[in-house]
C-alpha positions in Angstrom: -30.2 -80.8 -165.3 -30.2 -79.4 -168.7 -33.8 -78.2 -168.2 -32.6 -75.8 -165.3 -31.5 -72.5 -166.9 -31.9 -68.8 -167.2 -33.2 -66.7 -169.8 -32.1 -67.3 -173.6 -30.0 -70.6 -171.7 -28.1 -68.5 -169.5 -26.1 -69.8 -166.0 -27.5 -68.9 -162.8 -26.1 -70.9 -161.0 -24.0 -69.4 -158.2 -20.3 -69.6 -158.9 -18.5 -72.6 -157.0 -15.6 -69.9 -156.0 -18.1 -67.3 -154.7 -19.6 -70.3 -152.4 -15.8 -71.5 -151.4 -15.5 -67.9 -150.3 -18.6 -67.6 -148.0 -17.3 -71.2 -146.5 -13.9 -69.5 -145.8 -15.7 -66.5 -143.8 -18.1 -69.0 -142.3 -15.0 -71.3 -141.0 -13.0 -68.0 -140.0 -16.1 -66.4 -137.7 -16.5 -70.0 -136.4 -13.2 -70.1 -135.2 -12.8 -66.7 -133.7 -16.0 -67.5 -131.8 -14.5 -70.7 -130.1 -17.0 -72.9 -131.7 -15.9 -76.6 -133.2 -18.6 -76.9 -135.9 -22.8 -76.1 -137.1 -25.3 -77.7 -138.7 -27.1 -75.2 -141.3 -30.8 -76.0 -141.9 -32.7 -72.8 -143.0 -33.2 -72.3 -146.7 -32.3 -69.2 -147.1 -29.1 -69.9 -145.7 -28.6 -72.8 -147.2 -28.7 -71.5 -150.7 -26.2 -68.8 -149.8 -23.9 -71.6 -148.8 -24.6 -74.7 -151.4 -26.0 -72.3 -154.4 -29.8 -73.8 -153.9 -32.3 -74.9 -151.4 -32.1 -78.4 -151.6 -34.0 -80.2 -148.5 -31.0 -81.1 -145.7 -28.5 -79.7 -144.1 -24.5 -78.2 -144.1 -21.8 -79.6 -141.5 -19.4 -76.5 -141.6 -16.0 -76.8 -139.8 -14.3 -74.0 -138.1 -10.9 -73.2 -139.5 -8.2 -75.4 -138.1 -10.6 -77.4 -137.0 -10.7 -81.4 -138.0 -14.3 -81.4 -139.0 -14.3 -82.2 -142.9 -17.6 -80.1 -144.4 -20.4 -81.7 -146.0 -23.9 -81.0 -147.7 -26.4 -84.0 -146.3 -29.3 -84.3 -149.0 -32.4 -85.4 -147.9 -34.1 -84.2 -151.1 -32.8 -83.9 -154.1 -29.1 -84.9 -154.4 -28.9 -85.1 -157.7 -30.3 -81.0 -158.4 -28.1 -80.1 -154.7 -24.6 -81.4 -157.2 -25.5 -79.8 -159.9 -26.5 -76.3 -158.2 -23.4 -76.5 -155.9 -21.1 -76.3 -159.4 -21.0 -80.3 -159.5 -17.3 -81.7 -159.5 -16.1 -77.8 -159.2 -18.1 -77.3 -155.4 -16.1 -76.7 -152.9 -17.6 -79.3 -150.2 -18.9 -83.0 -150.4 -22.4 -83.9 -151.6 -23.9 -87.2 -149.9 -27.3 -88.4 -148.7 -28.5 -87.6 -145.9 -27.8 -90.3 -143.2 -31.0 -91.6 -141.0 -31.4 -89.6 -138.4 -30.5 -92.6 -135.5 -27.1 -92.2 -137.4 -26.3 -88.8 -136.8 -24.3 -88.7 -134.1 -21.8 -92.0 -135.3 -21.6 -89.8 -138.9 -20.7 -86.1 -137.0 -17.7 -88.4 -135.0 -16.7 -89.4 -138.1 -16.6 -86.1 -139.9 -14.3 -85.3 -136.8 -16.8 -83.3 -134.4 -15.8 -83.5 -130.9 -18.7 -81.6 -129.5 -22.4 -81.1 -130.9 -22.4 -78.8 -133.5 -23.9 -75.1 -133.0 -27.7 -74.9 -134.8 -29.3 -72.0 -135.7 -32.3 -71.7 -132.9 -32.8 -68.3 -134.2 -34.7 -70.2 -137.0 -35.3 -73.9 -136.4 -38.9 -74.4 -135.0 -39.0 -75.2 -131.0 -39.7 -78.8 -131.6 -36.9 -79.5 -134.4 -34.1 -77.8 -132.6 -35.4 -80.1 -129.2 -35.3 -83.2 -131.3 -31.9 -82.4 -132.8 -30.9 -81.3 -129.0 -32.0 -84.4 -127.4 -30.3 -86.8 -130.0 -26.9 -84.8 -129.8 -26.6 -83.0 -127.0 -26.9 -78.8 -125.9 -25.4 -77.2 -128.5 -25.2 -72.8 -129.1 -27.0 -70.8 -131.3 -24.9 -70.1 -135.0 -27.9 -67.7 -136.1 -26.3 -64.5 -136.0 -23.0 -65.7 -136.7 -24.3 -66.4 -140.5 -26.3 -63.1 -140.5 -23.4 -60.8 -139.2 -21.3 -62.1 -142.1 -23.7 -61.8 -144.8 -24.4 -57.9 -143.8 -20.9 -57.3 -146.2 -22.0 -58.3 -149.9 -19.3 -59.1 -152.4 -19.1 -58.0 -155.8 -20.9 -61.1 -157.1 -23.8 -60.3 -155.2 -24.1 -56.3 -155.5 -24.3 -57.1 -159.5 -27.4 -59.5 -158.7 -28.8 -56.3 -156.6 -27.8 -53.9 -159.3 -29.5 -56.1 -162.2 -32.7 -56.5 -159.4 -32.6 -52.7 -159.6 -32.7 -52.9 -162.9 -36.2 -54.7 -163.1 -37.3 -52.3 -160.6 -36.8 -49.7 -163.2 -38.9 -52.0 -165.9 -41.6 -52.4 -163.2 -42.1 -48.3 -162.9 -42.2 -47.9 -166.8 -45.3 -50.7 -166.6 -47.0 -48.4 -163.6 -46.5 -45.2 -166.0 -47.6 -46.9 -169.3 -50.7 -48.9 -167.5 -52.3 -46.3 -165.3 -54.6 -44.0 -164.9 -58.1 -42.7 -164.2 -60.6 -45.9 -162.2 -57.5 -48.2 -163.0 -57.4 -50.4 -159.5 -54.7 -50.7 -157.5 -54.8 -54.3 -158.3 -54.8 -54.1 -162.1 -51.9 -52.0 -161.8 -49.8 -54.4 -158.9 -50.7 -57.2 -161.9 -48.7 -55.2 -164.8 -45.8 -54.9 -162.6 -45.7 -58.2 -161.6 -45.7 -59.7 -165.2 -42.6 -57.5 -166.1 -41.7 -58.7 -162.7 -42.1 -62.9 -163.2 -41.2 -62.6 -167.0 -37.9 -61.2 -165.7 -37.5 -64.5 -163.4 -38.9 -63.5 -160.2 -39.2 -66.4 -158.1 -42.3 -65.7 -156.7 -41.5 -65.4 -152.9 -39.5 -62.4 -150.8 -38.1 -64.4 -147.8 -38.1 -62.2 -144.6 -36.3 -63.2 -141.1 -39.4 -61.5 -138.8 -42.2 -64.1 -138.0 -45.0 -63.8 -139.4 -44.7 -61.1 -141.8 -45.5 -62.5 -145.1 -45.0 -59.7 -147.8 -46.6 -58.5 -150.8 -44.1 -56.8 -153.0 -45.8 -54.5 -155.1 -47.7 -52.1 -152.3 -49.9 -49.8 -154.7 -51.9 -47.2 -152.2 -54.1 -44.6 -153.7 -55.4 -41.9 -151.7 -57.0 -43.0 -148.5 -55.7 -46.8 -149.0 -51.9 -45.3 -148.3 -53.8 -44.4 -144.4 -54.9 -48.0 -144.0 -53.0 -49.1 -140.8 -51.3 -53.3 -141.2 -49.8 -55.8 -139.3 -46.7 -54.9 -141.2 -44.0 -53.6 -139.6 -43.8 -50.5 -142.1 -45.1 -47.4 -143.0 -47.6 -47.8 -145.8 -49.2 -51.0 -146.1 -52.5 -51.0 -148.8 -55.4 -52.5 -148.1 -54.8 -55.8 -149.6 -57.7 -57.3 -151.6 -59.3 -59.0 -148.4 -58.5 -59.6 -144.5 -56.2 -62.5 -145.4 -54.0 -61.0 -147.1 -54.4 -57.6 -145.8 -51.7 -56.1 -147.2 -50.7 -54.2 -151.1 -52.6 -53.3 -153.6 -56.8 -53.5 -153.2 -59.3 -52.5 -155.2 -59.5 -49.0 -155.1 -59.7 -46.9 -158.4 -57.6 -44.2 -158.7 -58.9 -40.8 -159.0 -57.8 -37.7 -160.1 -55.2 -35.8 -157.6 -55.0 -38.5 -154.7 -51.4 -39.5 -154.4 -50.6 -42.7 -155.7 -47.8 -44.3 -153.6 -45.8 -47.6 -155.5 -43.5 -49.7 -153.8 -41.9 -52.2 -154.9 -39.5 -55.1 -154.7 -38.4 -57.5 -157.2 -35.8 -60.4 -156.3 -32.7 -61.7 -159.3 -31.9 -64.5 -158.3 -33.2 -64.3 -154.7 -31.5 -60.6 -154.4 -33.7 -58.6 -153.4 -34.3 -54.5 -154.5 -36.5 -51.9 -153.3 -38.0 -48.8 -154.4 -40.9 -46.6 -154.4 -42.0 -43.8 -156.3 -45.1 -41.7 -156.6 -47.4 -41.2 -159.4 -51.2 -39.2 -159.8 -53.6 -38.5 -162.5 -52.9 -34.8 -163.1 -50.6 -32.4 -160.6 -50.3 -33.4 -157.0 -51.6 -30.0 -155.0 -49.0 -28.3 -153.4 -48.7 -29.6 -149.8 -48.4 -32.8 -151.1 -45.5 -31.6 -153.5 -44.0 -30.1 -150.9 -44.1 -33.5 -148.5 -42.3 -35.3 -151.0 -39.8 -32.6 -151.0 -39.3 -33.2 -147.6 -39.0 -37.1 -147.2 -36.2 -36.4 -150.9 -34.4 -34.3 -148.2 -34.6 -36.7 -145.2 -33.5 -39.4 -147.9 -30.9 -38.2 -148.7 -29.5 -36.9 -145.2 -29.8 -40.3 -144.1 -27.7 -41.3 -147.6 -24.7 -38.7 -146.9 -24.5 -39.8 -142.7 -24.1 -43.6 -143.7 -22.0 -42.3 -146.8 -19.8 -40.6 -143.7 -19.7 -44.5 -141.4 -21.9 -42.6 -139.0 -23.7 -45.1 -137.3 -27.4 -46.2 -138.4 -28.8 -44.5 -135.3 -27.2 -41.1 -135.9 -28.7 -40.8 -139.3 -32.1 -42.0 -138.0 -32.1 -39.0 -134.9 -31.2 -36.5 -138.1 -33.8 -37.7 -140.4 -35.9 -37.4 -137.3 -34.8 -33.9 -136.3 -35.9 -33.0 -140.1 -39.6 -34.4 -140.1 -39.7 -32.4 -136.6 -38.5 -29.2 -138.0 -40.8 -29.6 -140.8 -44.1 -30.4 -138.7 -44.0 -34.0 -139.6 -43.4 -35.7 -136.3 -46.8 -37.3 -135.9 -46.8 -38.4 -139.5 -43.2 -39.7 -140.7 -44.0 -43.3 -140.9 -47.2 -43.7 -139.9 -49.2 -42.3 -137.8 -49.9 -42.6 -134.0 -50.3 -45.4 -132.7 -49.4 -47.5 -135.9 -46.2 -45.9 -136.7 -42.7 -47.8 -138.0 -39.5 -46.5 -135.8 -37.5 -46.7 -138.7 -35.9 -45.0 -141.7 -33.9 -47.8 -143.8 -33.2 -51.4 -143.5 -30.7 -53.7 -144.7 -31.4 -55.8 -147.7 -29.8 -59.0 -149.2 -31.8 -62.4 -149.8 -33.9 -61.0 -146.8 -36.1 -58.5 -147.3 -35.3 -57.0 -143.3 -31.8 -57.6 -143.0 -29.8 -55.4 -140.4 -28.5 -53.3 -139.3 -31.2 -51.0 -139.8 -31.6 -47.2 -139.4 -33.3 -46.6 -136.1 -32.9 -46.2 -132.5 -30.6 -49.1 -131.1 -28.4 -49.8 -134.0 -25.2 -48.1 -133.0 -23.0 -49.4 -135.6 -22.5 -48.2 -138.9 -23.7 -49.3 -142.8 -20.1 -51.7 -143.5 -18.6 -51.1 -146.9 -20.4 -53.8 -148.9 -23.6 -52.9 -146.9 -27.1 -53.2 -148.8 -29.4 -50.8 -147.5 -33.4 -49.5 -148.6 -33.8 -46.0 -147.7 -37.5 -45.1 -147.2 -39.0 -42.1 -145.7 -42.9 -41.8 -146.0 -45.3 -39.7 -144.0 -49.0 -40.5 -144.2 -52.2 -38.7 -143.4 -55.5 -39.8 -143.7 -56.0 -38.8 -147.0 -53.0 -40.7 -148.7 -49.0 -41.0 -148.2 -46.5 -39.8 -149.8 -42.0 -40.7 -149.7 -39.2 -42.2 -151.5 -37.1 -45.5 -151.5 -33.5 -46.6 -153.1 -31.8 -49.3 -152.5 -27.9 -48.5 -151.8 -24.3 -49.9 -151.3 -22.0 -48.2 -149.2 -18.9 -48.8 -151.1 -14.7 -47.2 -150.2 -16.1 -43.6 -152.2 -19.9 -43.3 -150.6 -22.9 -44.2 -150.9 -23.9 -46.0 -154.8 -28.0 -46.2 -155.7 -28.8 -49.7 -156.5 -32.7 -48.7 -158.1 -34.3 -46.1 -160.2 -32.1 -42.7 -158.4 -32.4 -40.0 -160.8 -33.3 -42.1 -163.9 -36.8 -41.9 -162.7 -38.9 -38.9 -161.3 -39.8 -39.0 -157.7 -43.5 -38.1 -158.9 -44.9 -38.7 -162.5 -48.4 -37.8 -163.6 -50.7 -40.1 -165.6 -53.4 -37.9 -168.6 -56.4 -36.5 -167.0 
């Protein structure tokens, strides 16, 4: 596997003690929820578990439990060793037995009942295959995503080091813009600073089926352009079929050019937006951006607090409605987003997130992208971070203050 590495021959593998650590918690929360054992299929998942996204699946046994863990490879065994830390990961590697096996090779593992699947992510007719061979079994889905809304240190630096490209990505939209540059030419210098940093070339997301383009340049009227995303500014997209991010609109002199963008280390994701024009921005649109900086950072100091997500979405609310925004802050009728900030990690729309119905608090070790945008039908305007809540507040994971919410491109 020599040919596998990172830039100037670095490591990326994840560390085998950061995976025995994520078993430990998965073992624990199985425990405490009464259940014997689960099967782990979805990618995602599975490379926070093993360290890559091998085709099979993970046995997991609860703690105490007799159930001995193991990775079943279906495709490739030999990468799934190597990317689980080889003799130093902290489960067993092994092919993946044929399917009429199953059952005999779970008793001998030690499972006494049929192991909980995630049906939150298994397609209808997998899960019903897997069900009728093995029996009913309970749904492990938000098990696994209730524990990975608490990063650890090892994966806040992958989010700090994602911010970091973030910050490479702006410098690209400041140094490449301009007067009749398209949105497009400009989404295409930020994702080569993007890729030649080691962007994978995918942002996973849990929601089905919101597909996502991670560098959203709208310019002027494209930032009005209602989506089938689930956000507040969209783009136009270069055609119907991928109707979303950057088009081919030129920019022009004055129009508020909103940027936002994501870039993934090592399947970490960042996100950030920022807001650029060719010559001075008039003044209402100034003073917009003042506004969704002051929501922002509202909603920043109430999570800072462990107030929960819905308390600092009612006072970023009560802000925009103090400051005539209501019928703009995210969207506009009937196309607007009911939310403020979502959780980030190796998803893209983790939780919780800040809105209406999430009556818990950001944990400490809780990744969070804090967005507010209004839009109007000639353009959009806001700001996004990404954060940590750590034990003293609230820590910006993206551009913060090393970067201007608004910089101008020459006339």
């Amino acid at each position: 596997m020599s040919a596998l590495k990172g830039p100037e021959g670095a490591d990326w593998r994840v560390p085998p003690d950061e995976l025995a650590n994520r078993l430990e918690l998965v073992g624990t929360a199985l425990f405490d929820a009464g259940i014997e054992s689960m099967l782990v299929h979805d990618p995602v998942d599975l490379y926070w578990l093993t360290g890559g996204r091998q085709n099979g699946m993970l046995l997991v046994g609860a703690k105490n439990s007799s159930v001995d863990s193991v990775f079943w490879v279906r495709q490739s065994l030999d990468r799934a060793v190597w990317e689980a830390g080889e003799s130093a990961a902290p489960f067993e590697l092994s092919a993946q037995p044929r399917v009429k096996n199953l059952n005999d090779e779970l008793k001998q593992r030690g499972c006494t009942t049929t192991p909980a699947m995630q049906h939150g992510r298994l397609p209808h007719n997998q899960a019903m295959f897997f069900q009728d061979m093995l029996g009913e079994s309970v749904d492990c889905t938000s098990l696994l995503w209730n524990l990975r809304e608490i990063k650890s240190q090892w994966e806040i630096e992958q989010m700090r080091a994602s911010g970091e490209v973030n910050r490479w990505m702006f410098e690209a939209i400041l140094d490449e813009g301009g007067e009749g540059v398209s949105e497009i030419e400009l989404a295409a210098a930020a994702d080569s600073v993007s890729r030649a940093a080691g962007f994978g070339g995918q942002i996973m997301m849990r929601k089905w089926p919101m597909n996502c383009d991670r560098v959203v340049i709208a310019a002027g009227h494209s930032g009005a352009v209602p989506t089938y995303f689930d956000s507040a500014v969209g783009g136009t997209g270069p055609h119907s079929f991928a109707g979303l991010g950057a088009g081919f609109h030129r920019i022009k002199t004055g129009e508020p050019v909103l940027v936002d963008i994501v870039h993934c280390h090592r399947g970490y994701v960042s996100d950030c937006t920022r807001m650029f024009s060719v010559g001075p921005l008039d003044q209402e649109w100034a003073e917009r951006l003042e506004a969704m900086k002051e929501i922002s950072d509202e909603v920043v100091t109430r999570l800072a607090k462990g107030e929960t997500c819905e308390m600092a979405y009612e006072s970023g609310v009560t802000i925009a409605r103090e400051r005539g925004f209501s019928g703009h802050l995210m969207g506009m009728p009937p196309d607007q987003a009911r939310f403020l900030g979502h959780s980030i990690g190796l998803h893209l729309d983790e939780t919780p997130v800040v809105a209406r119905g999430f009556s818990k608090p950001l944990q400490i070790g809780g990744t969070m992208a804090i967005e507010p945008k209004v839009i109007y039908t000639d353009g959009a305007i806001g700001v996004e971070d990404s954060w940590v809540r750590t034990e003293d507040g609230m820590e910006c994971l993206t551009a913060g203050d090393a970067i201007p919410l608004h910089q101008e491109w020459d006339s």
